[in-house]
C-alpha positions in Angstrom: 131.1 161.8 160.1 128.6 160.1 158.1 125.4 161.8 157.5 121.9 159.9 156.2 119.3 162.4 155.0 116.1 161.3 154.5 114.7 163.1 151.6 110.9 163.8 150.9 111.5 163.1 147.2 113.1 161.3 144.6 113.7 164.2 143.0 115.1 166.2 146.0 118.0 163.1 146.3 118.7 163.4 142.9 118.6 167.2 143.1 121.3 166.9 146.3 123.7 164.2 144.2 123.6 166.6 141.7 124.6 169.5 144.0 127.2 167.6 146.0 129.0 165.5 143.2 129.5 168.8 140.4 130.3 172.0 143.0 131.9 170.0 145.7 135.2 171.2 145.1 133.9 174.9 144.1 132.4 175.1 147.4 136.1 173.4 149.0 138.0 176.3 147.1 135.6 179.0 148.1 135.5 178.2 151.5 139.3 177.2 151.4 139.8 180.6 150.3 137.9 182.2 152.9 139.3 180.4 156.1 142.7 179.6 154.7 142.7 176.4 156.6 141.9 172.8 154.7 140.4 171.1 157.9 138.1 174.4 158.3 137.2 174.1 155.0 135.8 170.8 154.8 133.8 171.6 157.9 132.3 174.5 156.3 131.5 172.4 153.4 130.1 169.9 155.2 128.0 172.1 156.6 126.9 173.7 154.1 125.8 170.7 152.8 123.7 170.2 155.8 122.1 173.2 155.1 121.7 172.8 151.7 119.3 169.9 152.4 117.5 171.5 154.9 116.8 174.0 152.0 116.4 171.9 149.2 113.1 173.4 148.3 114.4 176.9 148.1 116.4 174.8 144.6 114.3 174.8 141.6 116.6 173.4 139.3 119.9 172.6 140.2 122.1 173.5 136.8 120.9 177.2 136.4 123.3 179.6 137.6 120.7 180.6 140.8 121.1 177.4 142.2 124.8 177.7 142.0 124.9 181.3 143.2 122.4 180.0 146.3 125.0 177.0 147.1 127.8 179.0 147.0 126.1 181.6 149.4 125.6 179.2 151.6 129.5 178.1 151.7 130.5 181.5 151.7 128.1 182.4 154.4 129.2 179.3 157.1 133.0 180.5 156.4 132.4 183.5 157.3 130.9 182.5 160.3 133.3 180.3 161.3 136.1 182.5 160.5 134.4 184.9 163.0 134.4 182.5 165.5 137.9 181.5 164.8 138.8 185.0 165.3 136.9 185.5 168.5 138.9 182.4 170.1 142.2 183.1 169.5 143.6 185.2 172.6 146.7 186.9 172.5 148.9 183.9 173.7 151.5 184.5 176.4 154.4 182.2 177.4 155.0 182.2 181.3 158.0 180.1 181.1 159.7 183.3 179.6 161.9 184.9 181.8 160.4 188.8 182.4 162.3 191.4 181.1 161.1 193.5 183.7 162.2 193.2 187.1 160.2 195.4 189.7 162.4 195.2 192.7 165.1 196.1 190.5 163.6 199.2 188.8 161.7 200.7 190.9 161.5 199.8 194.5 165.2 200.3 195.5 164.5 204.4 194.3 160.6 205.5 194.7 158.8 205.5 198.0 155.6 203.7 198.0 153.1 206.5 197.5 154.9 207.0 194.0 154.4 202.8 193.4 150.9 203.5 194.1 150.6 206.6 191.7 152.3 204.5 189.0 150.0 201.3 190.0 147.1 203.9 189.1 147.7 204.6 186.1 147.4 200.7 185.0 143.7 200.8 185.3 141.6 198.5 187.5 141.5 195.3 184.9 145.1 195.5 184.8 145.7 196.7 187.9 143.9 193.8 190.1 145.4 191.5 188.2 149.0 192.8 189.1 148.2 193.0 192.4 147.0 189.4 193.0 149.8 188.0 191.3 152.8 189.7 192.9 151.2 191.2 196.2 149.2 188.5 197.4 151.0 185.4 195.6 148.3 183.8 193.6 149.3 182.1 190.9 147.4 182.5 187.2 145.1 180.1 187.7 143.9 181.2 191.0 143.9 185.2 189.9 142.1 183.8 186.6 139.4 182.3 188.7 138.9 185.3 191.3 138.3 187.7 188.7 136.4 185.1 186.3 138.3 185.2 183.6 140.7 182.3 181.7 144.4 181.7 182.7 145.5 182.5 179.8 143.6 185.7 180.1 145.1 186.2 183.5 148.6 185.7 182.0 147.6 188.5 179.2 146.8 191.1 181.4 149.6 190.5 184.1 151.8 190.9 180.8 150.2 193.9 179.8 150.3 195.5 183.2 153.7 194.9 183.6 154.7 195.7 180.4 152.6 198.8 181.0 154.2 199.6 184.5 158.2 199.5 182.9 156.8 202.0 180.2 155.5 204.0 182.9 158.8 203.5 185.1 161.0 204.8 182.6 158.9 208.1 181.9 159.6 208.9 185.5 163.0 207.9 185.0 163.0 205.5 187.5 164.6 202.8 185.3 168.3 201.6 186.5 168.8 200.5 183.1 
């Protein structure tokens, strides 16, 4: 991405070149040690940069340590954000082509009656629970529990692995477990 800034003065370009061509690779290394990501990095710096020239009247003069201290704010402050974001994005990833560990017909129907399934299916809590129920009583698949509840797929596929991982813990304090 190429960016053409339009500055009010000579002075402010000159102030910018300045900025970008001496801490460019400060601001790489903070941010790179921030995000711990190369790619990331460079976006940070990039926009930083961006930001940088939308504050380039905030910089008096470019070689005192303020100005450096206020640049590298700016870096440190747009990781940070974006290594929020990151952090908020990333979902507990589960793999649906792996065979379950826990078989339900197995373990518990053949020896508990069905109000002792529903006692059990109690205790998983209603996110959990509706999620369990869709998937194995009605049939649905992920992506159609995922959209009746309004959550992701992968989301769906979270909780139906938490609920039944949940539900074996549960089986086996009751002793129910063939295993």
């Amino acid at each position: 991405m190429i960016l053409f800034f339009s500055f009010s003065s000579e002075s402010d370009r000159d102030k910018f070149e300045y900025l970008y061509s001496k801490y460019k690779n400060l601001l790489l290394h903070k941010a790179y040690d921030i995000l711990r990501d190369y790619a990331l990095a460079e976006d940070a710096v990039s926009e930083a940069y961006i930001r940088i020239y939308k504050n380039m009247q905030k910089i008096g003069d470019p070689t005192t340590d303020s100005s450096i201290a206020f640049v590298v704010t700016i870096v440190k402050n747009v990781s940070l954000t974006m290594l929020s974001k990151e952090k908020r994005l990333k979902t507990e990833e589960y793999d649906e082509t792996q065979p379950d560990s826990f078989d339900l017909e197995e373990n518990v129907l053949a020896s508990v009656s069905s109000q002792q399934i529903y006692a059990m299916m109690e205790q998983l809590g209603e996110e959990l629970r509706s999620v369990f129920i869709l998937r194995y009583a009605y049939d649905y698949s992920l992506k159609e529990v995922g959209a009746l509840l309004s959550i992701s797929e992968n989301n769906a596929a979270v909780r139906l692995h938490r609920a039944k991982k949940k539900l074996a813990q549960i089986v086996a304090q009751k002793g129910y477990s063939n295993e």
